[in-house]
C-alpha positions as CSV (number, residue, x, y, z in Angstrom):
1,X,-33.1,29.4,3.4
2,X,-29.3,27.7,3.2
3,X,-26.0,29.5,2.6
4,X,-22.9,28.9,1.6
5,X,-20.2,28.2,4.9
6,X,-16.7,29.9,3.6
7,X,-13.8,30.0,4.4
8,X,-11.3,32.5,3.5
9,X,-8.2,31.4,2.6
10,X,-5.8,34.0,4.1
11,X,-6.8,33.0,7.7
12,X,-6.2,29.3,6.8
13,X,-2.4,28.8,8.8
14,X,0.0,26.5,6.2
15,X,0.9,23.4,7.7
16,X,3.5,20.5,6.3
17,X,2.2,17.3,5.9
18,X,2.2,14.7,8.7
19,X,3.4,11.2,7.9
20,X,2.6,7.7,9.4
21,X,5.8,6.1,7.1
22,X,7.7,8.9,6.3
23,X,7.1,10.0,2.4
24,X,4.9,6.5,2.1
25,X,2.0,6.9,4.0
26,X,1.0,10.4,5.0
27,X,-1.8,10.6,7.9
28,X,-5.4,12.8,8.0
29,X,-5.6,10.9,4.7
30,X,-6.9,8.3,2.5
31,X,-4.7,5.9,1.4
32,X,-5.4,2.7,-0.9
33,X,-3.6,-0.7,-1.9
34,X,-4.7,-2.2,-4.7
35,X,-3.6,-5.5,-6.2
36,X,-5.0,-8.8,-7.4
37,X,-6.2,-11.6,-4.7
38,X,-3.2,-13.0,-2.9
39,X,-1.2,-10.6,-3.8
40,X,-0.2,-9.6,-0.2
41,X,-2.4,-6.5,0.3
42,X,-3.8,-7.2,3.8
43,X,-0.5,-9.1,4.8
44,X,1.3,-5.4,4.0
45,X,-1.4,-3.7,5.7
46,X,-0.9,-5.7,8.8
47,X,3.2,-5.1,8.7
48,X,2.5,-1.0,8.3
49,X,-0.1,-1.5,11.0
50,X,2.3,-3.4,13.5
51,X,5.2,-1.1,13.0
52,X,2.6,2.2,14.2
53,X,1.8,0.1,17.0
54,X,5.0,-1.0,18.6
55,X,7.3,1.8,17.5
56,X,9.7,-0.8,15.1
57,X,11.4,1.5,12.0
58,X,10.1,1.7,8.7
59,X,11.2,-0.5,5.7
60,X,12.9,2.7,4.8
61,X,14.6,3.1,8.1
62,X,13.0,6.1,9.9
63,X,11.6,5.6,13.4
64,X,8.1,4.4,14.3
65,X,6.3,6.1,17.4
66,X,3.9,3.4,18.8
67,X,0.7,4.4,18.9
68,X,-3.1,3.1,18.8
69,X,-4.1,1.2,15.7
70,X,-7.4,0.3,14.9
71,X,-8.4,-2.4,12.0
72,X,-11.4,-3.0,10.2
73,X,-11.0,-6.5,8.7
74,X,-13.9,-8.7,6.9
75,X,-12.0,-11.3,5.3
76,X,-9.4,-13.2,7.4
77,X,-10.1,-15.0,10.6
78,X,-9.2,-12.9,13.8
79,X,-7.8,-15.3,15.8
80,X,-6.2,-18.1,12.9
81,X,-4.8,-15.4,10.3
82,X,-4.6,-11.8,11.7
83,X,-3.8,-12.3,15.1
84,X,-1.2,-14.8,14.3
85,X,0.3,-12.7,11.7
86,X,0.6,-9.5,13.7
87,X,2.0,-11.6,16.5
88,X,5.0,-12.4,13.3
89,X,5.2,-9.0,12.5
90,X,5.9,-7.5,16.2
91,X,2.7,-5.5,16.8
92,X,2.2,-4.5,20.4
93,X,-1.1,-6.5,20.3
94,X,-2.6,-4.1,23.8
95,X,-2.5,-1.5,21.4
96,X,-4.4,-3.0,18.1
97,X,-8.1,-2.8,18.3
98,X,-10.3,-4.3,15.8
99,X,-13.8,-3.4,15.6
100,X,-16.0,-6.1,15.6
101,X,-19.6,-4.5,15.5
102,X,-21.5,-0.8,16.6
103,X,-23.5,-1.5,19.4
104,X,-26.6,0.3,19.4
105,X,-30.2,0.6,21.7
106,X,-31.7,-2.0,19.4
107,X,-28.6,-4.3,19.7
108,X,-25.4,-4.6,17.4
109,X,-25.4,-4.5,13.5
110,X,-22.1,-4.8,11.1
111,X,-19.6,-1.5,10.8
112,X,-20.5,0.8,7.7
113,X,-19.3,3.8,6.7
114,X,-22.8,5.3,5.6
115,X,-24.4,5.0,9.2
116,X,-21.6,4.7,11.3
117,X,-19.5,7.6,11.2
118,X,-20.0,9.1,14.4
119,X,-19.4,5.9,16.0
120,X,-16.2,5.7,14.3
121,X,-15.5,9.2,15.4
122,X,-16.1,9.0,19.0
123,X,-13.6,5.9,18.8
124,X,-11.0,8.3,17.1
125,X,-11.2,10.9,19.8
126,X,-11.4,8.5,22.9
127,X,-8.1,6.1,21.7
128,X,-6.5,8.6,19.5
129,X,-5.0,6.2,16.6
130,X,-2.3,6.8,14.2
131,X,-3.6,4.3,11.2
132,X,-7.1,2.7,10.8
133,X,-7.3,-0.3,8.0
134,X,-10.3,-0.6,5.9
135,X,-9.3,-4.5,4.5
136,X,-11.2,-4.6,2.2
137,X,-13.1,-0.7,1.7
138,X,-15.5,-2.4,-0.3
139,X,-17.0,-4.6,2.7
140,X,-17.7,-1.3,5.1
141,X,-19.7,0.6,2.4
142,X,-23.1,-0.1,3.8
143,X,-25.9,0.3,1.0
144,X,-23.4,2.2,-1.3
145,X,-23.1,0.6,-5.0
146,X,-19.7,1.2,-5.1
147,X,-19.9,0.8,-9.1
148,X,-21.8,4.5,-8.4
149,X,-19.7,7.6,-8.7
150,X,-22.1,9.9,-6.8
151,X,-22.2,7.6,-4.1
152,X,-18.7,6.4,-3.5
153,X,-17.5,10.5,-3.4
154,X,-20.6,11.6,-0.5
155,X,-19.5,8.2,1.4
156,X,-15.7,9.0,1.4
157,X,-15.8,12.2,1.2
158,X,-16.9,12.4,5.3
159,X,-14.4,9.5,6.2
160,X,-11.5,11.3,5.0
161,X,-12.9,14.5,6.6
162,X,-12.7,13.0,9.6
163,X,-9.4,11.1,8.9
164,X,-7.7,15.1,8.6
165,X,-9.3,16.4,11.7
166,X,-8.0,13.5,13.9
167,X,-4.7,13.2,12.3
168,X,-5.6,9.1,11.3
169,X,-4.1,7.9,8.2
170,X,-6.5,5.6,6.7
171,X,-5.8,2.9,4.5
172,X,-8.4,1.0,2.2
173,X,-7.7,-2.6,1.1
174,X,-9.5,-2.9,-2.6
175,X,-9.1,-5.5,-5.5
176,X,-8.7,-4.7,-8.9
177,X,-11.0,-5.1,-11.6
178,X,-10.3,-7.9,-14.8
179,X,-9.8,-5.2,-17.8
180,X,-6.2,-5.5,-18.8
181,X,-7.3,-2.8,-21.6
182,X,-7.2,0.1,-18.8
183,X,-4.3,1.8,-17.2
184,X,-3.6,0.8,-13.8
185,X,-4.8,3.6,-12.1
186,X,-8.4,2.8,-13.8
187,X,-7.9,-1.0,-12.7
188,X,-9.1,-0.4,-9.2
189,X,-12.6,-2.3,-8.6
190,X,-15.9,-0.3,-8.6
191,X,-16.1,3.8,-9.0
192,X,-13.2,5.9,-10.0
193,X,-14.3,7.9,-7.5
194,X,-12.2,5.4,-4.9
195,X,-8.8,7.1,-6.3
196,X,-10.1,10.6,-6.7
197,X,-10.6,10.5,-2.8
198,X,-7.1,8.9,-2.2
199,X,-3.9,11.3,-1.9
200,X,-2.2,8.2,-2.2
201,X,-2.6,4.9,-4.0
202,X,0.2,1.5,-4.0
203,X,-0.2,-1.2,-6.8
204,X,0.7,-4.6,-5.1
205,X,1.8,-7.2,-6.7
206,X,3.4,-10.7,-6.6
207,X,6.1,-11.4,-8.7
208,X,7.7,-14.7,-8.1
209,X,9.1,-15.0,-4.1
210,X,8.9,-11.2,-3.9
211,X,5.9,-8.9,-3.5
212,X,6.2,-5.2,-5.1
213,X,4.7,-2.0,-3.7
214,X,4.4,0.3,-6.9
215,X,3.1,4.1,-6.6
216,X,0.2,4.8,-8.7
217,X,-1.0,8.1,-7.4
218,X,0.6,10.5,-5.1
219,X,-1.1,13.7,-5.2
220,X,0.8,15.2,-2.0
221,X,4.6,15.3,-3.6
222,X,7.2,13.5,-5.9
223,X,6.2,10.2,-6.0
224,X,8.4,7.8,-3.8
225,X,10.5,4.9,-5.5
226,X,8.8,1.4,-5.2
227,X,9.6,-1.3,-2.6
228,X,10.0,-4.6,-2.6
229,X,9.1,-7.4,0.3
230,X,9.5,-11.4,0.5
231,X,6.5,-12.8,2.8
232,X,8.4,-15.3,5.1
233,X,6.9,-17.8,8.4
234,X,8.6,-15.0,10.4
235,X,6.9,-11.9,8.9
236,X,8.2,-9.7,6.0
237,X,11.4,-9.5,5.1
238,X,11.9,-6.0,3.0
239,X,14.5,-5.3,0.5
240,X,17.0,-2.9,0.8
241,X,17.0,-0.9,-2.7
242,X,14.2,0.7,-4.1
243,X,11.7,-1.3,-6.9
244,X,12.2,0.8,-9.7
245,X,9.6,-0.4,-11.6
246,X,6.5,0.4,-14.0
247,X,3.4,-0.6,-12.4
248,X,1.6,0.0,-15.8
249,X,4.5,-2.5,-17.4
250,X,4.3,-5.0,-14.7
251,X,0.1,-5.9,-15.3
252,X,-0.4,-4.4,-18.4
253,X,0.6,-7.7,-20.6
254,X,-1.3,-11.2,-20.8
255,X,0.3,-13.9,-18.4
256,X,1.7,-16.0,-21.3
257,X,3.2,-12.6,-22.7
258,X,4.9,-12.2,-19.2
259,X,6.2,-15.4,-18.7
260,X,7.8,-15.2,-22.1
261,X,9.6,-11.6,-21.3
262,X,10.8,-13.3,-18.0
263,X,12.1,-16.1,-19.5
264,X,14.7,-14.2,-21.8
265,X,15.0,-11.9,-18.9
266,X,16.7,-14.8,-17.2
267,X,19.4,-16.5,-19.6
268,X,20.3,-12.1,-20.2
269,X,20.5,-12.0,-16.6
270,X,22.9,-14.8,-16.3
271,X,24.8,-13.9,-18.0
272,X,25.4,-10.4,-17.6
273,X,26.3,-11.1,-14.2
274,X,28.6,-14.0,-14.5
275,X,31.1,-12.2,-14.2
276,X,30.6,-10.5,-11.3
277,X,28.5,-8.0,-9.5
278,X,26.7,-4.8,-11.5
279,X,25.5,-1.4,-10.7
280,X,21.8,-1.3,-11.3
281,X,22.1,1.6,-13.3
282,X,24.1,-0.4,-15.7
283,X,21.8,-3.2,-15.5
284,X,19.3,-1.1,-16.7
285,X,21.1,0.7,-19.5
286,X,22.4,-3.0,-20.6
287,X,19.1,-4.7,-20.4
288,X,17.4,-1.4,-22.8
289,X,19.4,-2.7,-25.8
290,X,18.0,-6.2,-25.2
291,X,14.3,-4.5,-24.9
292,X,14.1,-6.0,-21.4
293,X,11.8,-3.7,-19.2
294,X,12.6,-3.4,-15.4
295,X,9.3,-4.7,-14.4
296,X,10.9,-7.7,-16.5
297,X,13.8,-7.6,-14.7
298,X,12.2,-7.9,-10.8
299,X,10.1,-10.6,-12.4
300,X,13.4,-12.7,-13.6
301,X,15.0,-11.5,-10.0
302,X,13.7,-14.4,-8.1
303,X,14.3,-16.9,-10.9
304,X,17.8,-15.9,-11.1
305,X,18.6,-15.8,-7.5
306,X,19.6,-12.3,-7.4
307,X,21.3,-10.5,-4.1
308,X,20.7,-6.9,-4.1
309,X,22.9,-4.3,-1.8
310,X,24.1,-1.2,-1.2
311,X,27.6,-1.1,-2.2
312,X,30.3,2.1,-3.2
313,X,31.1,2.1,-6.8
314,X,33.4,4.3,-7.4
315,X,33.1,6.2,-4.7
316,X,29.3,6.6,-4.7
317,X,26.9,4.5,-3.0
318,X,24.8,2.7,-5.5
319,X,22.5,-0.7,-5.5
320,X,24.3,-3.8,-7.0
321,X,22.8,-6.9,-8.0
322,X,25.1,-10.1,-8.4
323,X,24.2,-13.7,-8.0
């Protein structure tokens, strides 16, 4: 006969959450970047994975403590892509692992998450990671049909169980389906159940030269403010001011649509700034009367040539843009 294992709640002990990128990525949970192909998802992955393993700050300048990373990666070559890229991005490469297969008495088979959990596990208690990279989820879910609600919950559902015991943040590489109709946070490919078991979940996209990093759901606090990257030959060069910017507005139009919004962006972008440098808050409040979104604006951005920094304005500190 079963029963029911309980736990009552006043013996539970209350404990603060524990980050891998302070108020970005928290760890003992699931954490998913979604975006279109190309859009820089694995290359961001890589950078967040580099900066656990060799200690280097955060885009948002608190300290890294180098630790063990470990990287599950079915897409890009290990040796032409991923090793050169971390090698770009400053990872201590003795402390990056990437599992290649699960050895077993018959021989070795591919990594998946529905028979190879307790591998997983005993790896996480002998090298005692900070961050393990799923790139893409979708690749590691064994038999799963990942279109199957049921299914994706019981196979994630362990994974992040065992992501909170060991303290690992995991983060899940997936692409995003083709219906512009849906919201963004219904955009991810396959179940919905993927973003029910992530706390935390980034929209990444490619506007122009610049990349954005967009929270979609953050079930663990306030939601942070957006970032934005350019993806250089030396790495990724992040900018300074937050990327305050609509993830819904920034995919939810056709292309043509888009490129027609950026192109008025632009000429009012021009010349609003001709004349000098601006807050952004009064870039914004300008660019409402000309019913030009902000997504809008960080897509003109890179046309224009835009400089953003950190600047006092009237004695505050406050993010200008000029050109």
């Amino acid at each position: 006969m079963s029963s029911l294992v309980l736990t009552q709640l006043s013996t539970v002990t209350p404990e603060d959450i524990a980050w891998l990128w302070p108020q970005y990525v928290p760890r003992g949970k699931l954490t998913l970047l979604i975006g279109d192909p190309e859009a820089g998802k694995s290359y961001l992955s890589l950078d967040i994975l580099s900066r656990a393993s060799s200690g280097n700050p955060w885009p948002t300048g608190e300290p890294s403590s180098a630790g063990v990373a470990i990287l599950l990666q079915a897409e890009d070559g290990l040796a032409d892509t991923v090793r050169v890229r971390l090698g770009a991005l400053g990872a201590n490469l003795d402390l990056v692992w990437h599992i290649d297969a699960v050895k077993d008495p018959i021989g070795e088979h591919p990594f998946s998450l529905d028979r190879d959990l307790n591998a997983l596990t005993a790896t996480l208690v002998e090298r005692t990671p900070s961050v393990l990279v799923v790139d893409p989820l979708t690749a590691y879910l064994g038999k799963t049909d990942y279109f199957n609600d049921p299914q994706v919950r019981s196979i994630l559902a362990p994974l992040v169980r065992v992501a909170e015991l060991h303290r690992v943040a995991v983060i899940g590489i997936m692409h995003l389906n083709k219906d512009q109709q849906k919201s963004v946070i219904y955009r991810t490919g396959g179940s919905i159940g993927f973003v029910a078991a992530a706390r935390c979940v980034y929209l990444i996209a490619s506007e122009g030269d610049r990349r954005l990093m967009l929270p979609v759901k953050f079930n663990i606090g306030p939601k942070p403010p957006g970032r934005s990257y350019q993806v250089t030959d030396k790495g990724i060069v992040w900018d300074t001011e937050p990327a305050r910017v609509d993830p819904q507005e920034l995919i939810g139009s056709p292309p043509e649509t888009r490129l027609l919004e950026r192109d008025k962006a632009v000429k009012w972008l021009r010349a609003f700034l001709a004349d000098g440098a601006k807050a952004w808050e009064a870039i914004v409040e300008a660019s409402k009367v000309e019913g030009i979104s902000q997504a809008t604006l960080y897509r003109a951005r890179s046309e224009v040539g835009i400089v953003g920094t950190t600047a006092d304005v009237y004695g505050a500190r406050m993010t200008v843009w000029s050109l």
